[in-house]
C-alpha positions in Angstrom: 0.0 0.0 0.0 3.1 2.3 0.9 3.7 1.7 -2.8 1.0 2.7 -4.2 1.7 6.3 -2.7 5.4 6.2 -3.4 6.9 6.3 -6.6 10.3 5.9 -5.2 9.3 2.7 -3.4 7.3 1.4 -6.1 10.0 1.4 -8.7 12.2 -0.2 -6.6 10.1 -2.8 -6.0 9.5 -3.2 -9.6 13.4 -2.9 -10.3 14.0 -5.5 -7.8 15.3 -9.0 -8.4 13.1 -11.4 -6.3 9.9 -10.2 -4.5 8.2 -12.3 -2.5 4.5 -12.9 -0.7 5.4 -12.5 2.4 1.6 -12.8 4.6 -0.9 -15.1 3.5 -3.9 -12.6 2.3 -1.1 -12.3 -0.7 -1.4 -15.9 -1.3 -5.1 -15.8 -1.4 -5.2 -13.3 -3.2 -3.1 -14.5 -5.7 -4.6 -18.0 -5.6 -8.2 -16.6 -6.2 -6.8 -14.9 -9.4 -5.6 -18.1 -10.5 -2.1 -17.2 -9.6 0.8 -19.9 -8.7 1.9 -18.3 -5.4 3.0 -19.5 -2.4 3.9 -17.8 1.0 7.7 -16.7 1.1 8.4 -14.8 4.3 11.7 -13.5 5.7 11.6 -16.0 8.7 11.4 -19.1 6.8 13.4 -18.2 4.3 16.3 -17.5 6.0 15.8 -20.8 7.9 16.0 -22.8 4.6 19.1 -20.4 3.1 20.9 -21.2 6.1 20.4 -25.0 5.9 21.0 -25.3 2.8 24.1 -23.2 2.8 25.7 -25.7 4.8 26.2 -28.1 1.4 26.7 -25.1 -1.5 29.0 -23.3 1.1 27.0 -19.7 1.0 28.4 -17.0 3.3 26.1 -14.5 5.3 26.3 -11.2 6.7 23.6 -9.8 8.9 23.5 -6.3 8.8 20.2 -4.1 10.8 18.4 -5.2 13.7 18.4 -3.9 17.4 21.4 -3.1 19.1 23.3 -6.3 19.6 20.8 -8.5 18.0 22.6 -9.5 14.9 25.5 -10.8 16.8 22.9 -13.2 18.7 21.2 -14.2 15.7 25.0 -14.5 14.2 25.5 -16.9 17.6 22.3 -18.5 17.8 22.5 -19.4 13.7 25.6 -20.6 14.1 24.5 -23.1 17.2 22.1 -24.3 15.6 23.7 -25.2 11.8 26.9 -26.4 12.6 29.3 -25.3 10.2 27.5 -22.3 8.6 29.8 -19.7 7.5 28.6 -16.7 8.8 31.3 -13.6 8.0 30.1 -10.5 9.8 27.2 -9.0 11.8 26.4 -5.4 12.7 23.7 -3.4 13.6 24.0 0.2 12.3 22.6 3.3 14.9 18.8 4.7 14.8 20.4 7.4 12.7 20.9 7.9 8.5 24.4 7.1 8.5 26.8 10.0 7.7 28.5 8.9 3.9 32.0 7.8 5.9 30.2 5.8 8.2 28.1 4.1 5.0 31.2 4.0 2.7 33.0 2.1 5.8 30.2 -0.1 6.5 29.9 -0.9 2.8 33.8 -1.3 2.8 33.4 -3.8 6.4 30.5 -6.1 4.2 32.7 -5.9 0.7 35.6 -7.1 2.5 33.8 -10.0 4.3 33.1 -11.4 1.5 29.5 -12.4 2.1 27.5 -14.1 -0.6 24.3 -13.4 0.9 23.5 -10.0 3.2 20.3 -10.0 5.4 19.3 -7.1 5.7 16.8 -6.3 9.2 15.9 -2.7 8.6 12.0 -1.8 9.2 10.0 -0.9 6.1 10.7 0.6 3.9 14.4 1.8 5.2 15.8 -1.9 4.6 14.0 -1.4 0.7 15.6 1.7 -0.1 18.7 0.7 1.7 19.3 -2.6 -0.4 18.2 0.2 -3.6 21.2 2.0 -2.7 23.8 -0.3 -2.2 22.9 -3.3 -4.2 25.7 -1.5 -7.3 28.5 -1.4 -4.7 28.7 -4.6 -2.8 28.9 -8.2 -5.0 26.3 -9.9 -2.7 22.8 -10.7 -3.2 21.0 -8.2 -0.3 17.9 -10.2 1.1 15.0 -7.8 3.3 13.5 -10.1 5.9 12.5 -7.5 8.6 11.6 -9.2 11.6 12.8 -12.2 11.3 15.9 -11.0 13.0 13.3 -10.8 16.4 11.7 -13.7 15.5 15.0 -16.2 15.4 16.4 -14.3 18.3 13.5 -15.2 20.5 12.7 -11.4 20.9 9.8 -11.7 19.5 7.7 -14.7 19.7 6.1 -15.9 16.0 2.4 -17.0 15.5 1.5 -20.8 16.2 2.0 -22.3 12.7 -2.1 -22.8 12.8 -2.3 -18.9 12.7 0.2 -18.6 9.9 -1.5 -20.8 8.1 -5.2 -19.5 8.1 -3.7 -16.1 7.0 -4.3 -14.8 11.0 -0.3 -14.4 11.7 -1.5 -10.7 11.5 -3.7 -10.3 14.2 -0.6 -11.9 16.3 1.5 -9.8 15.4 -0.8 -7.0 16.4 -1.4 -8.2 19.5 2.2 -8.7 20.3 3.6 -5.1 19.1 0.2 -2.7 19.0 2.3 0.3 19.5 4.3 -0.2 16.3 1.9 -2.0 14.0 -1.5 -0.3 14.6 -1.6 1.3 11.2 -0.5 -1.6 9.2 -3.2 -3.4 10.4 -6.0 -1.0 11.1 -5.5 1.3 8.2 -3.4 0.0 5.5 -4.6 -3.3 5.3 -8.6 -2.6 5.2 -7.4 -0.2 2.6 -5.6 -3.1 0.8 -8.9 -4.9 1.0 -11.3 -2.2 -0.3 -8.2 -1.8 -3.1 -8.3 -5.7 -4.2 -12.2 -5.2 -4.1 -12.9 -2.1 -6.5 -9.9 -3.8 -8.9 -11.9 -6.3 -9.1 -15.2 -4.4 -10.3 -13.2 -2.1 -12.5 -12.1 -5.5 -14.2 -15.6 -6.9 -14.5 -16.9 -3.7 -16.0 -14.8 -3.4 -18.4 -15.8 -7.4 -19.4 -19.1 -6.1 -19.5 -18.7 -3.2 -21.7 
């Protein structure tokens, strides 16, 4: 919905390589317009990168999250798939970086060598931040938001039964209301009434 208001975030999102449905009214969504989606959210897919890294060798970085929660996740990833190659894990201040500090911190994840960086910025900061560095560092930047909470225990994740009915939502307002009010009391009833009159524009113009 941020999106569709601006033009900046848009394009990126249109200029990205991968994007994925991360909630489960996406999937419905897409299913209902005959669409072969599937749910891809940040959680699980770091989960699966980081398993399967552990046979084609993949490096990570992890780069956002609260202050000294990307070393944990770096600590608890690492405990948990023996072997994984993680090079590097910072979280940068609340703050817009001063261009020394970025170039440095660009220079720090360059230098590691990561294949893959995670980024755990909120959204849309960890969008336009991936926008603006994808051309200087050879790694493929991944957004996966909270799962950086969510893997460090910070945050507990829906019962699967929730994320399966499409109600992971309502968990996650319960759990942070403060932060996530307007996602799900404004934009997403907006979203719905958006879906809707897409779908009578389409069938007048059938009818026509």
């Amino acid at each position: 919905m941020r999106a569709q208001e601006d033009k900046a975030l848009k394009k990126l999102h249109e200029d990205a390589a991968m994007v994925t449905a991360d909630g489960m009214p996406l999937v419905f969504i897409g299913k209902w317009r005959g669409l072969p989606v599937s749910r891809v959210c940040g959680s699980d897919l770091l989960e699966n990168v980081c398993s399967a890294s552990l046979k084609t060798g993949l490096t990570h970085y992890f780069y956002g999250g609260g202050e000294g929660v990307a070393v944990d996740l770096k600590k608890r990833l690492e405990a948990r798939f023996h072997g994984i190659r993680v090079v590097g894990a910072e979280c940068p201040p609340y703050r817009v970086l001063t261009p020394d500090e970025d170039e440095k911190v660009t220079r720090r994840i360059r230098d590691s060598g990561a294949d893959i960086v995670w980024v755990g910025l909120s959204t849309p900061q960890q969008e336009f931040w991936m926008r603006d560095h994808v051309n200087r560092l050879p790694a493929t930047l991944i957004g996966i938001g909270a799962a950086y909470d969510f893997h460090t225990g910070r945050i507990r994740r829906a019962p699967k039964w929730m994320r399966c009915s499409g109600l992971e939502w309502l968990h996650r307002l319960v759990s942070e209301p403060r932060r996530l009010w307007r996602r799900y009391l404004i934009l997403a009833p907006r979203f719905i009434w958006s879906v809707l009159m897409q779908g009578e524009i389409k069938r007048g113009m059938r009818n026509r």
